[in-house]
C-alpha positions in Angstrom: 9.6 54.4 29.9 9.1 51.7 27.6 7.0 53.9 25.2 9.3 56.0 25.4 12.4 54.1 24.5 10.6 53.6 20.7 11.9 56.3 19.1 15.2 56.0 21.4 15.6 52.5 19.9 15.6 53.5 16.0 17.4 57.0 16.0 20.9 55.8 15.3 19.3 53.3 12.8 17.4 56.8 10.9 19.9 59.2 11.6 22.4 56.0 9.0 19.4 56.7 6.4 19.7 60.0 6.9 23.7 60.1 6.1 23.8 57.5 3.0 20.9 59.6 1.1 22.7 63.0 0.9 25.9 64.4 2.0 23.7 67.6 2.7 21.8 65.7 5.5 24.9 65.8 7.1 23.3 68.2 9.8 22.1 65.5 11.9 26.0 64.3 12.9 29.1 65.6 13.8 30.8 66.9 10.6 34.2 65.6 10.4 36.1 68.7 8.8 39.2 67.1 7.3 37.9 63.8 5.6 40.7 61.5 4.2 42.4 63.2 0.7 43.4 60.8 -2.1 46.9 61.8 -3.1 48.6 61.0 -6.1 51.8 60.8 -4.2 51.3 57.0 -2.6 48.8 56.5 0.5 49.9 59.2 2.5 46.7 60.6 4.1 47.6 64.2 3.6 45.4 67.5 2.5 46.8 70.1 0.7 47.0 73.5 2.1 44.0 74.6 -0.3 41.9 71.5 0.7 42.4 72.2 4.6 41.1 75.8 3.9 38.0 74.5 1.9 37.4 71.6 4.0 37.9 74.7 7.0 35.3 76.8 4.6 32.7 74.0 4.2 33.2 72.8 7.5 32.2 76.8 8.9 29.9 77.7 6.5 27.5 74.5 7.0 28.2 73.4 10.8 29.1 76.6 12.7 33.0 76.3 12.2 32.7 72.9 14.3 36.3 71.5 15.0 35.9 67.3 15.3 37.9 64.8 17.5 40.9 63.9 15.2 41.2 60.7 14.6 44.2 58.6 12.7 47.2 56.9 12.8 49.9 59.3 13.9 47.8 61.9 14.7 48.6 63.7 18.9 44.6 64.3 20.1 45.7 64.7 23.4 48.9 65.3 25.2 49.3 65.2 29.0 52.1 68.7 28.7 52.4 71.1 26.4 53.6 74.7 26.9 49.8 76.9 26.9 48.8 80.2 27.3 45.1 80.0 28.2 42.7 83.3 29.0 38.9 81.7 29.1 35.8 84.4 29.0 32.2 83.7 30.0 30.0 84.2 27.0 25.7 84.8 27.6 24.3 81.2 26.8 26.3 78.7 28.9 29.1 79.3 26.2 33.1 80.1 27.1 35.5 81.9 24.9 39.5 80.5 25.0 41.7 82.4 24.1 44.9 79.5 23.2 48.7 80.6 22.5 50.6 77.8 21.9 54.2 78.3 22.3 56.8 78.0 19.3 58.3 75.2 20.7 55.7 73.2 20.0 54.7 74.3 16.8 58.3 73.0 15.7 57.4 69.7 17.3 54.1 69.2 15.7 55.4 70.6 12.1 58.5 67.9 12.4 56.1 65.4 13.9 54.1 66.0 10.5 57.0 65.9 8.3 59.3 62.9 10.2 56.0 60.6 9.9 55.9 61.8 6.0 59.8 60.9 5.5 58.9 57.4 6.7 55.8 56.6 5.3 56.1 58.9 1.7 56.6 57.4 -1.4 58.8 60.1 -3.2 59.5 59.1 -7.2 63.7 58.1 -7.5 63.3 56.8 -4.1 62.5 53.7 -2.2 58.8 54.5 0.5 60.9 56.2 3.3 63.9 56.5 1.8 64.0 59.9 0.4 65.8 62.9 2.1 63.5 65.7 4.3 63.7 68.5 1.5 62.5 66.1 -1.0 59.4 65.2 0.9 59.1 68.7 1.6 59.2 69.9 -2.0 57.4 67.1 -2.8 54.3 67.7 -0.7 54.7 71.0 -0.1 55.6 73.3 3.1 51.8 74.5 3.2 50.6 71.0 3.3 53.0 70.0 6.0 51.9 73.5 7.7 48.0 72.5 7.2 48.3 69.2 9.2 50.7 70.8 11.4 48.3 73.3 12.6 45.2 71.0 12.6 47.7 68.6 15.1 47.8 71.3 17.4 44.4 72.2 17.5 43.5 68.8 17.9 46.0 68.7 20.9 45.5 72.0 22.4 42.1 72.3 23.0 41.3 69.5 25.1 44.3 69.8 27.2 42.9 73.7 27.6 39.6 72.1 28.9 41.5 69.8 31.3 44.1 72.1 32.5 41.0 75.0 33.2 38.4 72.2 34.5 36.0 73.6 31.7 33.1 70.4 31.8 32.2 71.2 28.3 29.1 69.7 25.8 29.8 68.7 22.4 32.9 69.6 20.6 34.7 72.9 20.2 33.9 75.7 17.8 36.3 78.4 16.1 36.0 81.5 17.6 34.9 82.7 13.6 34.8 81.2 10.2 38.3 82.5 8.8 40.1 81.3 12.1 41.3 77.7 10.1 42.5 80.1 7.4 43.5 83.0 9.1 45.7 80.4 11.3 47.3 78.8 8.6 48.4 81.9 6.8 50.4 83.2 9.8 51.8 79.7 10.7 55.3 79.2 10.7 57.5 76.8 12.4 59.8 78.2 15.3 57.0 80.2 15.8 53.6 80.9 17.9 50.5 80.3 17.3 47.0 82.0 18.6 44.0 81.0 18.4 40.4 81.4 20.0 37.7 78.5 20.4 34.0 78.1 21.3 32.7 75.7 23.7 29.3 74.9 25.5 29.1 74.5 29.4 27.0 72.5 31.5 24.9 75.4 33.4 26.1 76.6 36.7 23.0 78.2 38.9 22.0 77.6 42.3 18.0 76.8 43.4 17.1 80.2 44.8 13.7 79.4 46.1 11.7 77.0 48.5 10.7 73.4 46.9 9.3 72.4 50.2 6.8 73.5 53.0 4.6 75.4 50.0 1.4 74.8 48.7 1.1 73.9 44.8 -2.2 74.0 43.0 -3.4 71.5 40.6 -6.9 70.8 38.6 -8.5 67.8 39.7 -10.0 65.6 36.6 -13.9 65.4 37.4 -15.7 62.1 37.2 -18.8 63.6 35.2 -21.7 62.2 33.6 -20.9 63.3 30.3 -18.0 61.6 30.1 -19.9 58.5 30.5 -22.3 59.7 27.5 -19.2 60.5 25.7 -18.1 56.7 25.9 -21.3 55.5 25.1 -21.4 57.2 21.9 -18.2 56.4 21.1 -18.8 52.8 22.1 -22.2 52.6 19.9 -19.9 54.3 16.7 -17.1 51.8 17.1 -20.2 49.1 16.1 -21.9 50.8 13.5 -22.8 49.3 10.5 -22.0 51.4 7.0 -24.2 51.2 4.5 -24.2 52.9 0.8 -26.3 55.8 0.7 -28.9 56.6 -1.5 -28.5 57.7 -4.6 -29.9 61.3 -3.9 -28.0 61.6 -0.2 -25.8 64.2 0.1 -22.9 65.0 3.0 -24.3 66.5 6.1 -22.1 67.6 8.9 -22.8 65.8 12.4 -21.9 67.1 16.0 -19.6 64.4 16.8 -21.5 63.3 19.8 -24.3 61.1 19.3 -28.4 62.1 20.5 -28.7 60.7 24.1 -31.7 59.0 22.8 -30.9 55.3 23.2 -33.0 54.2 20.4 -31.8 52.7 17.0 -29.9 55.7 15.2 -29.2 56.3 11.6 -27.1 58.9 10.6 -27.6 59.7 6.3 -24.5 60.4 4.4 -22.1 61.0 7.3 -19.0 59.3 5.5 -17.8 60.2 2.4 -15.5 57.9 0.5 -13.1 60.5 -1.8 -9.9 61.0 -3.3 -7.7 63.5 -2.2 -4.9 65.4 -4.2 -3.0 68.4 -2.2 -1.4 71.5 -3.4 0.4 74.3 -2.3 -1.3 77.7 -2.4 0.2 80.1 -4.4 -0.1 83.6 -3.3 -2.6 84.9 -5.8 -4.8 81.8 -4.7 -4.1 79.3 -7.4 -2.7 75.8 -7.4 0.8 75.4 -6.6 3.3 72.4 -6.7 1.8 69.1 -5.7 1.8 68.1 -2.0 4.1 65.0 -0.8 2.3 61.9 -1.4 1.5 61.6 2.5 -1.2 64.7 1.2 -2.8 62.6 -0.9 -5.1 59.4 -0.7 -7.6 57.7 -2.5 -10.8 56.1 -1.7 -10.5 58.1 2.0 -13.3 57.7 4.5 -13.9 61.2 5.9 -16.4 60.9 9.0 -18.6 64.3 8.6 -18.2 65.6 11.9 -17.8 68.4 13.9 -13.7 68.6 14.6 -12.6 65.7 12.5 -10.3 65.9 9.7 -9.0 69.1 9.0 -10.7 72.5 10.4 -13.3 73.4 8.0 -12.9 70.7 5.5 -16.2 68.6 6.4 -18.3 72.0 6.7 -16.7 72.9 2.9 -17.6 69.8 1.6 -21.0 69.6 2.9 -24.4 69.0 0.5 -22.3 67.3 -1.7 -22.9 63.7 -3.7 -21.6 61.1 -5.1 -19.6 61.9 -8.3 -19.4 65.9 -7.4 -16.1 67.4 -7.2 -14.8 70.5 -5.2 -11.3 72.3 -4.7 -11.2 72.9 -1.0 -8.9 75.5 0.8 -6.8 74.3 4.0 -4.7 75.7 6.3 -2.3 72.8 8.1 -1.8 73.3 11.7 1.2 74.8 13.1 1.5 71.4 15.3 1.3 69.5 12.5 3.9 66.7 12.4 5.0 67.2 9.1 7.3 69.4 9.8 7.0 71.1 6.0 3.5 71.3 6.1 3.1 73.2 9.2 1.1 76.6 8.8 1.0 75.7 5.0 -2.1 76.6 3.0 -3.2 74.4 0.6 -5.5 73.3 -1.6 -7.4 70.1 -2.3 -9.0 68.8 -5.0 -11.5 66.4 -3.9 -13.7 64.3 -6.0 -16.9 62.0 -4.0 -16.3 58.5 -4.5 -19.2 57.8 -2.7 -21.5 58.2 0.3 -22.6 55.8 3.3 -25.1 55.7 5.8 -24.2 54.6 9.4 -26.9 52.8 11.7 -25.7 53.0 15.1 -27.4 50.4 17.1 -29.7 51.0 20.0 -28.4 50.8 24.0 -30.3 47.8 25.2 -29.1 45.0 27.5 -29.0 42.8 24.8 -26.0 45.0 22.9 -24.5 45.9 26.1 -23.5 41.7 27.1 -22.3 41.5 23.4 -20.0 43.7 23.2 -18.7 43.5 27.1 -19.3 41.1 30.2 -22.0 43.5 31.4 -25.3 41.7 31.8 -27.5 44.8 31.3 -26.5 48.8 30.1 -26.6 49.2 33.8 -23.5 47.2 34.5 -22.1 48.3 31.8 -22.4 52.0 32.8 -20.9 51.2 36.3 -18.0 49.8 34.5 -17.3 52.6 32.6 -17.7 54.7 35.3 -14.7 52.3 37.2 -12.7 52.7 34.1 -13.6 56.9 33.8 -12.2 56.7 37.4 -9.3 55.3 37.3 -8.6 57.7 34.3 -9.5 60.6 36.5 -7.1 59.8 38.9 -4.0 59.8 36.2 -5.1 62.5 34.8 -5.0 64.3 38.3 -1.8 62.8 38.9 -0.2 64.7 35.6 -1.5 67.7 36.5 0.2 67.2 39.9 3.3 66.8 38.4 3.0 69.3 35.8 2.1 71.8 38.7 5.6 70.8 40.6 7.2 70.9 37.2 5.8 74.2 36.8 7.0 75.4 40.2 10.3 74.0 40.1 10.8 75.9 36.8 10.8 79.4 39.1 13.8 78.2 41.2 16.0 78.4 38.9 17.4 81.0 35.7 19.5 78.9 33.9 20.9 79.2 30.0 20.2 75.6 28.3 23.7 75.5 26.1 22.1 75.9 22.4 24.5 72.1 21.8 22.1 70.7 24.5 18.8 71.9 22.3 20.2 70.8 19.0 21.0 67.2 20.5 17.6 66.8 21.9 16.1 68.4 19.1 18.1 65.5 16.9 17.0 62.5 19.2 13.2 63.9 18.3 13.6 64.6 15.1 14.6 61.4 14.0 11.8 59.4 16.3 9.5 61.2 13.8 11.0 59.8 11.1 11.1 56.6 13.0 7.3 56.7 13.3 6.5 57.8 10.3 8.7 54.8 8.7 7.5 52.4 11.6 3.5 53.3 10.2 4.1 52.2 6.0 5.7 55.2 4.5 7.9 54.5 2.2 11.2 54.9 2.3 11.8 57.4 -0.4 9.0 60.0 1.0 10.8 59.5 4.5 14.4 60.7 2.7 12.6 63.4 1.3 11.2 65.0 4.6 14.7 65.1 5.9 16.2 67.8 4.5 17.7 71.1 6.7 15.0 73.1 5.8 12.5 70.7 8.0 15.1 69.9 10.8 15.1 73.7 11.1 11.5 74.9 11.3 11.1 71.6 13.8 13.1 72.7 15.9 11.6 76.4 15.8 8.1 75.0 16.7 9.6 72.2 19.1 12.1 75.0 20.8 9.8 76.3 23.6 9.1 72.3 25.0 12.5 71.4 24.3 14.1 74.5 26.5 11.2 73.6 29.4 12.2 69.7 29.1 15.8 70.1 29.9 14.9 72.9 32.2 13.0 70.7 34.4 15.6 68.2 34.1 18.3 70.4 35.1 16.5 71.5 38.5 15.6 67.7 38.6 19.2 66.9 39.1 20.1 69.6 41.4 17.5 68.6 43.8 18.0 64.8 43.8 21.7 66.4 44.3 20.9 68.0 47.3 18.1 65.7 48.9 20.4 62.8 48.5 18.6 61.4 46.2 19.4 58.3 44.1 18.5 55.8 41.4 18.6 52.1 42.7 20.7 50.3 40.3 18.6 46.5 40.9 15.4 49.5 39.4 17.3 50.7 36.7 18.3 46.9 35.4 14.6 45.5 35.8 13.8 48.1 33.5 16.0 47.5 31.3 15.4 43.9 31.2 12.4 44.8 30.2 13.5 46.6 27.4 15.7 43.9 26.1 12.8 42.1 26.0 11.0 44.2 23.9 12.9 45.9 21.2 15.6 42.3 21.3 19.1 43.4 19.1 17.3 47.0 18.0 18.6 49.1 20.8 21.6 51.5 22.5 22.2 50.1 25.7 23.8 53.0 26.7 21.5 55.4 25.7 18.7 53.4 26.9 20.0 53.0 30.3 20.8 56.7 30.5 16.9 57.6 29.6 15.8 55.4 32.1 17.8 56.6 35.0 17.0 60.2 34.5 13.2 59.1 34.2 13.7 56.9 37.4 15.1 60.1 39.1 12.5 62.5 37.9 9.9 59.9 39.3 11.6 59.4 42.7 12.0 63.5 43.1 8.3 64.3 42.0 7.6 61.8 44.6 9.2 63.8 47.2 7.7 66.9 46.2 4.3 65.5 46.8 5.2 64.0 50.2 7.4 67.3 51.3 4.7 70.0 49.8 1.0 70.5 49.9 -1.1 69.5 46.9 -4.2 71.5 46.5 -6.7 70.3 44.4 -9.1 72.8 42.6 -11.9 72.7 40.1 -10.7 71.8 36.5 -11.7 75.4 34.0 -14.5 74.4 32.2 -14.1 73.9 28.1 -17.0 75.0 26.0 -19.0 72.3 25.1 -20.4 71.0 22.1 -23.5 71.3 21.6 -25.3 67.8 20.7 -27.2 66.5 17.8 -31.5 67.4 17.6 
């Protein structure tokens, strides 16, 4: 949980970066669609009936025609009566249509609501501030401005009490029905008379379990304790205390299995790092140099290990027979995982120039090397304790496969729409970890700004969709079974936690959000828990992965 709660802990303080560096980042919050208008008329906080349709405009064309919470002094968000005509339609994707008909009545309240507060508060040249007669104010803001705030006042109070009065539990804020509503509403307002209009809203998802999630048997593959995951950690343990030496002058690259000979001996490995400089550029279709990467594509003085799977796919083998001083252009193809969200797929090219080459001298497996670098007396003991640790590594992996075998089951109880305002919001919270991350490991600040554009929000949550929709899948079925089986969250588990977590991250969390994340994972624990104990787990041989073959 605590791991977890990283990138929980620095999204609000990314998604502030994100808003100060460009109004155009503005994706990442709610959009506020009538932001405060200067007047040259006093203080008065009031749009003009041109500015509330390109606010409306603006507000549509970048965010979906989101409405916002109004907010402000004199403004009615939510009145406990007023006279609606509500018809509500089920839309595909968790998403209800309502139709709203506000009566004339109260469009004469709100539109001298809007114009009594301006009589008070206007300052109105020949007059002293609230002085000045109501067709003065009138003509001196203008009936369409007065109609403008009028209309977003009645939006602003209709469609919540339309939630309330139809018990719609609804996600995120509401949505005109279309672009032109704002506009098309304003144009036909008039007071005395009423209004229509139609809104968008997501809806927590309504579906029943319609399967068994007890007395079945689940299948899951069983991590093997094998031998060559013992040579495995040898060799790694033996590269980790490598010494590096420059290479000869007449070395050049070779490409190594990554796995090192089981021959125990002293082991020297010629020209298996080289030390270059890296510039990346984009691929342009006919195969040439493009623009120049991001800086985060570009390094100098790099140590690239020539082996088998590191670095990019390809890159060591294009490289190899190289020396010191040569230079190549090398072709690369990011992977579509990558988590750069705009280099994903990209092909590019690199230019790379040798530096330099080094030897590595692994050292031999005796007893001597095995006490210095553990408490093992001889390779013996150290072998059984890396079988121990092997073990107990076995037995989590096992256990996530478990898990992910309920999770996988679970998944069939249940067709269920995930509301596209639940995606987006998750999709956010992940997005800006990254950013966290990459910020939290030395990148500068201004190379951070840059990767946060639309554009890369976007295609991350394209590529992050499918794991995003499964997450809050699971957790949906999650809830509706600790629903049903009774199950809860002790609160004295929930506050050791996140004592914990105060600990850890001090000033530089959200309680709320924290303490939210943590009882949901507490509650996906304690259900997977009963799975296990209500179900039977069968264990079966993990698939074998083609193996490598090792080094003459």
């Amino acid at each position: 949980i605590g791991f977890r709660m990283r990138a929980v802990s620095l999204t609000l303080l990314v998604l502030s970066v994100i808003l100060q560096a460009s109004p155009a980042m503005c994706f990442l919050s709610a959009p506020a669609l009538r932001a405060p208008f200067a007047t040259n008329h006093g203080t008065t906080n009031l749009c003009t009936a041109g500015q509330f349709r390109a606010a409306s405009f603006a507000s549509s064309a970048a965010y979906g025609s989101t409405f916002p919470r109004l907010r402000g002094p004199g403004r009615s968000v939510v009145q406990t009566r007023m006279a609606l005509d509500i018809a509500v339609e089920d839309l595909p994707g968790s998403q209800k249509k309502l139709s709203i008909s506000v009566s004339a009545d109260e469009c004469s309240k709100a539109y001298e609501s809007v114009l009594g507060r301006l009589i008070k508060t206007a300052e109105v040249p020949g007059f002293r501030k609230g002085k000045a007669p109501p067709a003065m104010v009138l003509n001196h803001f203008g009936k369409e401005s007065v109609s403008a705030e009028a209309c977003e006042q009645i939006i602003g109070a209709a469609v919540p009490l339309a939630l309330q009065q139809k018990e719609i539990r609804a996600i995120g804020q509401a949505k005109m029905a279309d672009d032109d509503a704002v506009a098309k509403m304003l144009d036909k307002f008039k007071p005395g008379e009423s209004v229509n209009f139609e809104v968008l809203v997501d809806v927590w998802p309504e579906a029943s379990l319609k399967g068994d999630y007890t007395g079945i048997t689940v299948e899951a593959e069983e991590e093997p304790i094998e031998e060559e995951l013992l040579t495995n950690a040898l060799s790694e343990i033996r590269k980790r205390e490598a010494l590096s030496i420059i290479s000869g002058a007449d070395t050049k690259t070779k490409v190594y299995p990554s796995r090192l000979p089981d021959d125990p001996a002293e082991y020297k490995a010629e020209g298996n790092i080289a030390v270059v400089d890296l510039v990346g550029f984009k691929k342009n279709a006919d195969g040439s140099k493009g623009d120049k990467l991001p800086d985060l594509a570009i390094g100098e003085n790099v140590e690239v290990p020539m082996e088998k799977g590191k670095f990019f796919e390809g890159f060591v083998e294009s490289i190899e027979g190289m020396q010191a001083g040569d230079e190549a252009l090398v072709p690369v193809t990011f992977p579509s995982n990558h988590k750069v969200p705009e280099l994903q797929g990209m092909e590019a090219l690199f230019e790379v120039k040798i530096k330099a080459l080094k030897d590595s001298v692994y050292p031999a497996l005796t007893d001597e090397f095995a006490a210095k670098i553990s408490e093992a007396a001889t390779v013996d003991d150290l072998k059984l304790k890396i079988r121990k640790s092997i073990g107990q590594e076995s037995i989590v992996s096992t256990e996530k496969n478990i898990n992910r075998a309920l999770e996988d089951h679970i998944l069939t109880l249940v067709d269920v729409e995930i509301p596209e305002t639940l995606i987006d919001e998750q999709t956010k919270t992940k997005f800006a970890g990254m950013m966290s991350d990459f910020k939290a490991k030395g990148m500068d600040d201004d190379e951070v700004k840059k990767m946060i554009t639309k554009e890369n929000f976007d295609k991350y949550k394209a590529s992050s969709r499918d794991n995003t929709v499964r997450a809050l899948t699971i957790s949906f079925v999650i809830g509706e079974i600790a629903k049903k089986e009774g199950i809860k969250v002790d609160p004295a588990e929930v506050e050791g936690e996140m004592q914990q977590l105060r600990a850890q991250y001090e000033d530089d969390m959200d309680e709320e959000q924290a303490r939210s994340r943590v009882e949901a994972e507490l509650e996906r624990q304690k259900v997977l828990e009963f799975l296990k104990e209500n179900n039977e787990i069968k264990l079966i041989a993990k698939k074998e992965q083609p193996k490598e073959e090792a080094s003459d």
